[in-house]
Every structure is written in structure tokens, then in C-alpha cells.
KOLVOLUM-667438 format. One line per 10 residues: for each residue z, x, y of C-alpha. Coordinates in Angstrom, 2 decimals. Layout:
REM KOLVOLUM-667438
Z:X:Y  ...
This chain:
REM KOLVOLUM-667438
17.05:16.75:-10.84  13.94:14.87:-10.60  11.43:15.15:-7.26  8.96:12.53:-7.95  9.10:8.53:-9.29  9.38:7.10:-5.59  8.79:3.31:-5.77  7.92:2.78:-2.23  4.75:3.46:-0.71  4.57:6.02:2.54
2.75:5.46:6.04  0.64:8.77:7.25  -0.74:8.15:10.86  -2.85:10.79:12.08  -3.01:12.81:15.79  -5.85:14.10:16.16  -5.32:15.71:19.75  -4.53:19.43:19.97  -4.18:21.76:23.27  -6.87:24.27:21.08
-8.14:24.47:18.28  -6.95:27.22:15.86  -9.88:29.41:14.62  -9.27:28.96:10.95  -8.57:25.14:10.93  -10.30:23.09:9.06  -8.84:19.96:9.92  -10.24:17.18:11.77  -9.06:17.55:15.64  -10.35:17.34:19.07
-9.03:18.92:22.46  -9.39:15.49:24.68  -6.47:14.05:25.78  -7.85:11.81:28.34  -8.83:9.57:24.96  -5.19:9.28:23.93  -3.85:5.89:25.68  -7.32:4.23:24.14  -6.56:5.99:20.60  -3.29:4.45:20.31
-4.60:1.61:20.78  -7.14:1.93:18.41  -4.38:2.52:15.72  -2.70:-0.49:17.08  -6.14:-2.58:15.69  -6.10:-0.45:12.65  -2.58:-1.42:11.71  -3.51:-5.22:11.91  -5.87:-4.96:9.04  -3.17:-3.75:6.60
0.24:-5.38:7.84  0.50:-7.61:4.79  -0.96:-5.76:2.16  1.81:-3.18:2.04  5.67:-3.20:0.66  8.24:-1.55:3.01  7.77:1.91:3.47  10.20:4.39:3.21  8.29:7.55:4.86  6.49:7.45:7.96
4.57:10.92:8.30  2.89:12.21:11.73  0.25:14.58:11.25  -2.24:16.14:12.59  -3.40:17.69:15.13  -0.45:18.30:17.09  1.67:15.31:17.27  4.49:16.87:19.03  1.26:17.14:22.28  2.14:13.30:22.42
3.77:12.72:26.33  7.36:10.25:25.36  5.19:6.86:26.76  2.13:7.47:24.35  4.85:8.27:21.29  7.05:5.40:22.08  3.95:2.53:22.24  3.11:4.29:18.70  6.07:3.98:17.31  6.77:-0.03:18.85
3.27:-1.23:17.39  3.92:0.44:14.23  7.22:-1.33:13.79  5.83:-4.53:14.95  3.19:-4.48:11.98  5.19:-2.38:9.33  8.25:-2.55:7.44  10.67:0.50:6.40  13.45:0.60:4.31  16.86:1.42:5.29
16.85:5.71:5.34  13.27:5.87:5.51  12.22:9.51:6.03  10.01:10.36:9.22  8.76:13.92:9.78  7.08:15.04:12.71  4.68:17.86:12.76  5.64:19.95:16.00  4.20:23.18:17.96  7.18:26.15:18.64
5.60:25.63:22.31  6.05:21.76:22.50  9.71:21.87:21.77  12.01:21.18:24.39  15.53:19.76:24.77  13.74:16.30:26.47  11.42:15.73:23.37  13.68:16.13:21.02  16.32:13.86:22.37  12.68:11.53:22.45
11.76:12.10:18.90  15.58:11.32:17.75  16.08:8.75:20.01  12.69:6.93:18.13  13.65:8.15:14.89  12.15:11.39:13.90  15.26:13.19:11.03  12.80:15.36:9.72  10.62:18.42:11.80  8.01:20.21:10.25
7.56:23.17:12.53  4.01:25.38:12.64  5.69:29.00:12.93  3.32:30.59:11.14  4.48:34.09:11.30  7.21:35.95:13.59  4.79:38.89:14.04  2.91:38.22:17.55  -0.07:40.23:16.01  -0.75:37.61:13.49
-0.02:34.62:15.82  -3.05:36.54:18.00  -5.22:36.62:15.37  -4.40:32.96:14.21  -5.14:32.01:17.61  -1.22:30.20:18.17  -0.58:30.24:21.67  3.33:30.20:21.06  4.84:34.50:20.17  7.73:34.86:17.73
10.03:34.95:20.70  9.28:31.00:21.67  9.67:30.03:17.99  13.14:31.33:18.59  14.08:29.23:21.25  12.19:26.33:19.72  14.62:27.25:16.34  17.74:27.13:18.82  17.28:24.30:20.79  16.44:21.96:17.26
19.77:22.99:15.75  21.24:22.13:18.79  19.66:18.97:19.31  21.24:18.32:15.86  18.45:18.40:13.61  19.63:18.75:10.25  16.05:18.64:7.69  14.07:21.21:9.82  10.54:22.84:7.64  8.72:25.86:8.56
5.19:26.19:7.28  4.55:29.75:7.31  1.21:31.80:6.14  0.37:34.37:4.18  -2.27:36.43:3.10  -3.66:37.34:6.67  -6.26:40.12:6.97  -4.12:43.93:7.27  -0.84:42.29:6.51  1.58:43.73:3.88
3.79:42.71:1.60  6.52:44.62:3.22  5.49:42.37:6.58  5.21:39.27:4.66  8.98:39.83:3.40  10.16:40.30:7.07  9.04:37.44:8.24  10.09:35.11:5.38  13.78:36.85:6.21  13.21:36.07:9.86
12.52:32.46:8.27  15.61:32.64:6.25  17.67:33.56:9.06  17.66:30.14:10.55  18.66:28.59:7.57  15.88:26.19:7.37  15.98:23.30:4.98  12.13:23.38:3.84  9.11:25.76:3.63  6.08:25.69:3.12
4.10:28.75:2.77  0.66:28.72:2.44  -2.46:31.22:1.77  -4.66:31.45:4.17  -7.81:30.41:3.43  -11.20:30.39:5.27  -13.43:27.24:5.26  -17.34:28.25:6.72  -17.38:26.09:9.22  -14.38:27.58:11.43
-15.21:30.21:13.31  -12.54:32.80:11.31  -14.99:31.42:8.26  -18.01:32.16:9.74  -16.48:35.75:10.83  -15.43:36.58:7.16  -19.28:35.63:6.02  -19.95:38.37:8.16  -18.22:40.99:7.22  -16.17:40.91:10.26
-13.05:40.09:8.62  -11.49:40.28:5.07  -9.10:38.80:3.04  -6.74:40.08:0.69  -7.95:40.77:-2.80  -7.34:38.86:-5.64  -4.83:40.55:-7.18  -2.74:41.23:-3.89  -2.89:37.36:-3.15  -1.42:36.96:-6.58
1.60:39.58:-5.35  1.97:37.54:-2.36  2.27:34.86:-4.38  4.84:35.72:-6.98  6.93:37.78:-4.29  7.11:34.62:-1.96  8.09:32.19:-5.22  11.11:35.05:-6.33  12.21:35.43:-3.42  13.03:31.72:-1.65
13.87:31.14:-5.36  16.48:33.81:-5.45  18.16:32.63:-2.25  18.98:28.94:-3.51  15.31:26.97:-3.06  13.36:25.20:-5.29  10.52:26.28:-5.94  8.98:21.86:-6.10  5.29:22.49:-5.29  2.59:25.48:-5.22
3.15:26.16:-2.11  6.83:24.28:-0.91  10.30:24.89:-1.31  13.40:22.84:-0.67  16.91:24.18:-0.05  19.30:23.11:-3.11  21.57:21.09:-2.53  23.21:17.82:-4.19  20.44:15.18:-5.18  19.76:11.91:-3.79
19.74:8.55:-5.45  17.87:8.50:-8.01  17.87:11.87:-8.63  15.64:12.79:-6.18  15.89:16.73:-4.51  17.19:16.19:-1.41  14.94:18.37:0.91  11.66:17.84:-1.00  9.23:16.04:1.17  9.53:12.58:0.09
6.24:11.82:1.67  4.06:14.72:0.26  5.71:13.72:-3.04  3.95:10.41:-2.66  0.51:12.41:-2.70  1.10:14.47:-5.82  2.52:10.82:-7.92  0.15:8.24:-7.01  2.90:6.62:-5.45  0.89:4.57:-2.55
0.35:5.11:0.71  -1.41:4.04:3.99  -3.31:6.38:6.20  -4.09:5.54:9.69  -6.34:7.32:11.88  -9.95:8.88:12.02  -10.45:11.12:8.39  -6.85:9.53:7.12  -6.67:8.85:3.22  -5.04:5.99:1.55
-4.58:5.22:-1.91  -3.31:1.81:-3.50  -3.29:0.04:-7.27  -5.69:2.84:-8.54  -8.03:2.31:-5.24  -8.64:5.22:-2.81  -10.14:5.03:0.65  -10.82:7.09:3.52  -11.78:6.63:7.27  -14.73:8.23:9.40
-13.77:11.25:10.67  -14.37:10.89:14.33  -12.51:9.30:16.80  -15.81:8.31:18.70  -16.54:6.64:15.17  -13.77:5.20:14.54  -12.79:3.40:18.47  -16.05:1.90:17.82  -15.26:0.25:14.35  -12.13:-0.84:15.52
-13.50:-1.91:18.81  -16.33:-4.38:16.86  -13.41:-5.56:14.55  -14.30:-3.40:11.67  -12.21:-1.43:9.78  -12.90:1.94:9.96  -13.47:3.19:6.38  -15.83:5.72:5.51  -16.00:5.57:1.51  -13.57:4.25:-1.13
-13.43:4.47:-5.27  -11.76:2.64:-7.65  -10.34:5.67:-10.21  -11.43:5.03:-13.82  -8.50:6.07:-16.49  -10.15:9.45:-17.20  -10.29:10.44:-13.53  -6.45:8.89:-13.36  -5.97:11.18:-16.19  -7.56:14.16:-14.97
-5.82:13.73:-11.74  -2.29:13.25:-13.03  -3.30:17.53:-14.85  -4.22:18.63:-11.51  -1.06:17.49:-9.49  1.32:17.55:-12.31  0.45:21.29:-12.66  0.94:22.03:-9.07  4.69:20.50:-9.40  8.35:21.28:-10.58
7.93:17.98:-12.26  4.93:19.37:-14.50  2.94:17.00:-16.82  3.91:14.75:-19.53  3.58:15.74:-23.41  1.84:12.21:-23.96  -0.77:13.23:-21.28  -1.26:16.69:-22.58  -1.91:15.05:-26.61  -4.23:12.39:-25.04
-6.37:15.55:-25.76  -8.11:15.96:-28.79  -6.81:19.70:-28.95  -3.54:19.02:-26.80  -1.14:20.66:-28.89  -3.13:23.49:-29.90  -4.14:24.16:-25.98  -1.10:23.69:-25.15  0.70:26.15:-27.26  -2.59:28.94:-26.54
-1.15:28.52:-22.98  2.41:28.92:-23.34  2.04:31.93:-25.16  0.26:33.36:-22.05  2.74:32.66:-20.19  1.31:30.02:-17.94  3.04:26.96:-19.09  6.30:26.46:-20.56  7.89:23.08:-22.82  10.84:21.50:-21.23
12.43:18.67:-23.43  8.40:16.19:-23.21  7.32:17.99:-19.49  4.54:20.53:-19.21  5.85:22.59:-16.83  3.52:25.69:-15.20  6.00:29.11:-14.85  5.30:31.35:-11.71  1.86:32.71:-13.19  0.90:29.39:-14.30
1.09:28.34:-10.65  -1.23:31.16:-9.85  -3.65:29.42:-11.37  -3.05:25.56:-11.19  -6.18:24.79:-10.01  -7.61:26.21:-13.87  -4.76:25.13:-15.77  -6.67:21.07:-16.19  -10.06:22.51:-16.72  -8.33:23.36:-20.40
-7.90:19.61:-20.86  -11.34:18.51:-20.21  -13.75:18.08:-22.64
């Protein structure tokens, strides 16, 4: 089973509109939905500049923000422009990002109804302590019903990003609530450290001193315990921090509950991002937009596209790039990649030996405590 080597490119569009803002966020958001109606059609102009310079897509990815905040009038003029500019291929994957307390039976007849087969639900934790101190309005109890009412709505590829890591919690707590998880039988995860930029206010608390994270060594524990676990109850462990249910793969190869789209990101497969702070990346060329919606209406509104910066990656940064996702994956890192390294073999065999990596047929492929350290495992190849 492969999970990477998709052909077609992927469409992200961005929401940046959320009900309030989460104290350890660090992504760009704004609590004003009175700009909504002239947002979308601000991506409606963004769309025109790119509507030929793009193959058919076969993911369409909304992020944000909170997507699922979108009211069904707002959604469906999204979704309408986007397929008047845009074409997807037949099966194309489209995941929505959704809020436990923005699920109800109307929306997600909506979301079906406009093509949404794929939910990506912020849960978070099933303790209502931690949702408090994350600042989620929605308690474990409303994730429940928000569980129930997807199933029966007849969602069959529902993910649950979860977080660990939190200041005071346990291991013990973090295995309850990845049990909880289990118990709905959810088709993805993705479980994620938390992590503290400065400039959220949780941030600016831990400079402080008024609140601390785990140690080093019990984030590790986290870790591992998180990776044995889902592993030991039939998911694949694709990504550092995501795992898909096993089941029978798709064409191709492909595992059939990986995030297609996210596997775009980690391939250099291309892809198109709409919306103020959105990335895209084509032919070896990345760009990004200004990160303000203010910024960006007014690019749009003087017919300019609203890009912020772009590069053109040189073969060492492709290289360098292809160590740091490839070591963050099931898929791992080619052996030709690893000997374009003066010292590849020799490097490579000082790391298996500690355990980090391990040789599978001409893959590099990190093991559990390999992934512990991804982020250090290129810094070997670089000279």
C-alpha cells in the first residue's frame, strides 16, 4: 500500500471567520461575520486569476477558521463559483472542517447535498476541563450528539483531530479520551501536540510562567503511546501526527482513509490555495497570499492578485524538502535521495542502528522514535 504519488493537483480555499478565537491558535482568523457575503465574493475574483492554469482537481479542502460557521446561502454561492471556474475529477475528495457545536441534522443534509464525503471534526478532547482551558465553546457531551447525528446523516469518512500534551493532563487521561475517540469508530485522526506560538494569548501566558507544558520526555510518551495504540487497533500510522483506519486500498494503491489532500502537501503534488494567508505550490513555484482579509478585498477589489511573496525552489531546497516531508511519512524517503549525500550510506546506516530509521526494499522509512524526531532526522543530510 502506497499513500502518496497523486497526479492531480488539490484546491484549499480558506474561511477565515470564526465565532472566537481559540487562545492557543495561531492561525490566521477573524470574528466578523458581517464581511462574509463581500469575502465570498472576493474569492469569486480570486478564482478568475487561476481558472486556466490548473488541471482538474480531485480534492477540494475547506479550512480554516471555521467553515462549518458558513449559513447554507454563503456555502452554496461558494461552492457554484468554484465549480463555474474549476474542474474536478469524477470521486474528487472534499473535506470540510466542522465545529461539534455547528453540527446539525439541516447542515449536514447542506454539506451532502453540495458535496462534502469527508468531515474533519475539531473534538479536541472529551474532558470538559481541557475544552475550558482550550477555550472550545462545545463540552464532550455536544461532540456526542454532533458524533450521532453525522453517522446518521450517513457520513461514512468522518476525522477527529484531537490534542495532546495539555498542561496537568496524564497519560492515563490522554488514553481515555483516544478510547472515547475509538468508540465512534472514526475513519481518521489526527492527533496533535499542543504547541504554544508567542503571539496567542496561551503563548504569551506560558512566557510567563503562568502555564506549562509537558516536559520533553513526557511529550515523547505521549507520543509513542498515541502511535501504539491507534496502531494496535487497525490504523495506520501515514503521517507524524495522522492515522487512517485500514481498510482495502484504492486505485492505485492509495490508503483509503489517508487524506488525499494533505497528502498533496507532503509530495509536491500541486495545489491552489485561495483565500487571505492561503499557500499554493505549482511546477517547483510556491506562493502565498497577504494575510488579511482587509488586505486582500482590496487587491482583489483593484484587480490584483493578492499574493504576498513567492519562490521558485532551487534543486537543493527541492531536495532538502523532499528529507523533511518524506521523514514525517509512512512513505519515508528514497535510497537515491538519501546517497545524493556525500556520506548517505554511512549516515544512513549510523541512524538505523539508533533506531530512528529503518531500510524497506529502496525507502527510508523513520520507526516510532525516528518520528519523534523528524524535524532532526534531514539536518543529518545537510552539509
Amino acid at each position: 500500500m502506497t499513500i502518496g504519488n497523486l497526479a492531480n493537483p488539490g484546491l484549499y480555499i480558506h474561511i477565515p471567520f470564526c465565532q472566537t478565537k481559540c487562545p492557543y491558535c495561531d492561525f490566521y482568523s477573524i470574528t466578523s461575520p458581517d464581511l462574509i457575503p463581500a469575502y465570498i465574493a472576493a474569492l469569486d475574483a480570486e478564482a478568475r486569476f487561476y481558472r486556466d492554469r490548473f488541471a482538474a482537481f480531485d480534492s477540494l479542502y475547506l479550512g480554516g477558521g471555521t467553515p462549518s460557521w458558513l449559513g447554507e446561502a454563503h456555502l452554496a454561492e461558494l461552492m457554484k463559483n468554484l465549480r463555474r471556474h474549476f474542474s474536478f475529477s469524477p470521486h474528487s475528495e472534499f473535506p470540510l472542517e466542522a465545529k461539534p457545536d455547528d453540527v446539525t441534522r439541516e447542515k449536514l443534509h447542506l454539506w451532502r447535498d453540495l458535496g462534502v464525503n469527508r468531515l474533519s471534526l475539531g473534538v479536541q478532547s472529551f474532558d470538559d476541563r481541557e475544552l475550558r482551558f482550550l477555550g472550545r465553546r462545545h463540552t464532550a457531551a455536544r461532540t456526542e450528539t454532533a458524533l450521532k447525528l453525522i453517522r446518521t446523516a450517513g457520513f461514512t469518512n468522518l476525522g477527529l483531530d484531537l490534542m495532546y500534551g495539555l498542561p496537568g493532563q496524564t497519560i492515563a487521561a490522554w488514553r481515555r479520551t483516544l478510547k472515547k475517540a475509538l468508540s465512534f469508530a472514526p475513519e481518521h485522526l489526527s492527533c496533535y501536540q499542543l504547541t504554544l506560538a508567542a503571539t496567542t494569548p496561551l503563548g504569551r501566558k506560558a512566557a510567563a510562567g503562568e502555564v506549562r507544558l509537558p516536559d520533553e520526555e513526557t511529550q515523547r510518551q505521549f507520543f509513542l503511546l498515541t502511535g501504539q495504540f491507534l496502531t494496535d487497533r487497525g490504523y495506520l500510522h501515514y503521517e507524524v501526527a495522522n492515522f487512517a483506519r485500514q481498510e482495502e486500498p484504492q486505485a492505485g494503491g492509495l490508503c483509503h482513509y489517508c487524506c488525499r489532500h494533505n497528502l498533496k502537501y507532503w509530495t509536491h503534488t500541486p495545489y491552489l490555495g485561495l483565500g487571505p494567508g492561503a499557500h499554493s505550490f505549482q511546477a517547483g513555484r510556491r506562493w502565498w497570499n497577504v494575510a488579511s482579509v482587509a488586505q486582500y478585498g482590496s487587491h482583489l477589489g483593484a484587480g490584483r492578485a493578492p499574493v504576498a511573496g513567492a519562490e521558485t525552489l532551487t534543486p537543493e531546497q527541492i531536495r532538502l524538502e523532499t528529507l523533511c516531508l518524506g521523514f514525517r511519512t509512512r512513505a519515508g524517503v528514497s535510497l537515491a535521495t538519501i546517497r545524493e549525500h556525500p556520506r548517505g550510506d554511512s549516515i544512513l546506516t549510523q541512524l538505523a542502528q539508533a533506531g530512528l530509521v529503518r531500510l524497506d526494499r529502496d525507502r527510508v522509512i523513520a520507526t516510532p522514535e525516528g518520528l519523534v524526531v523528524a524535524d532532526r532526522l534531514p539536518l543529518w543530510f545537510v552539509e
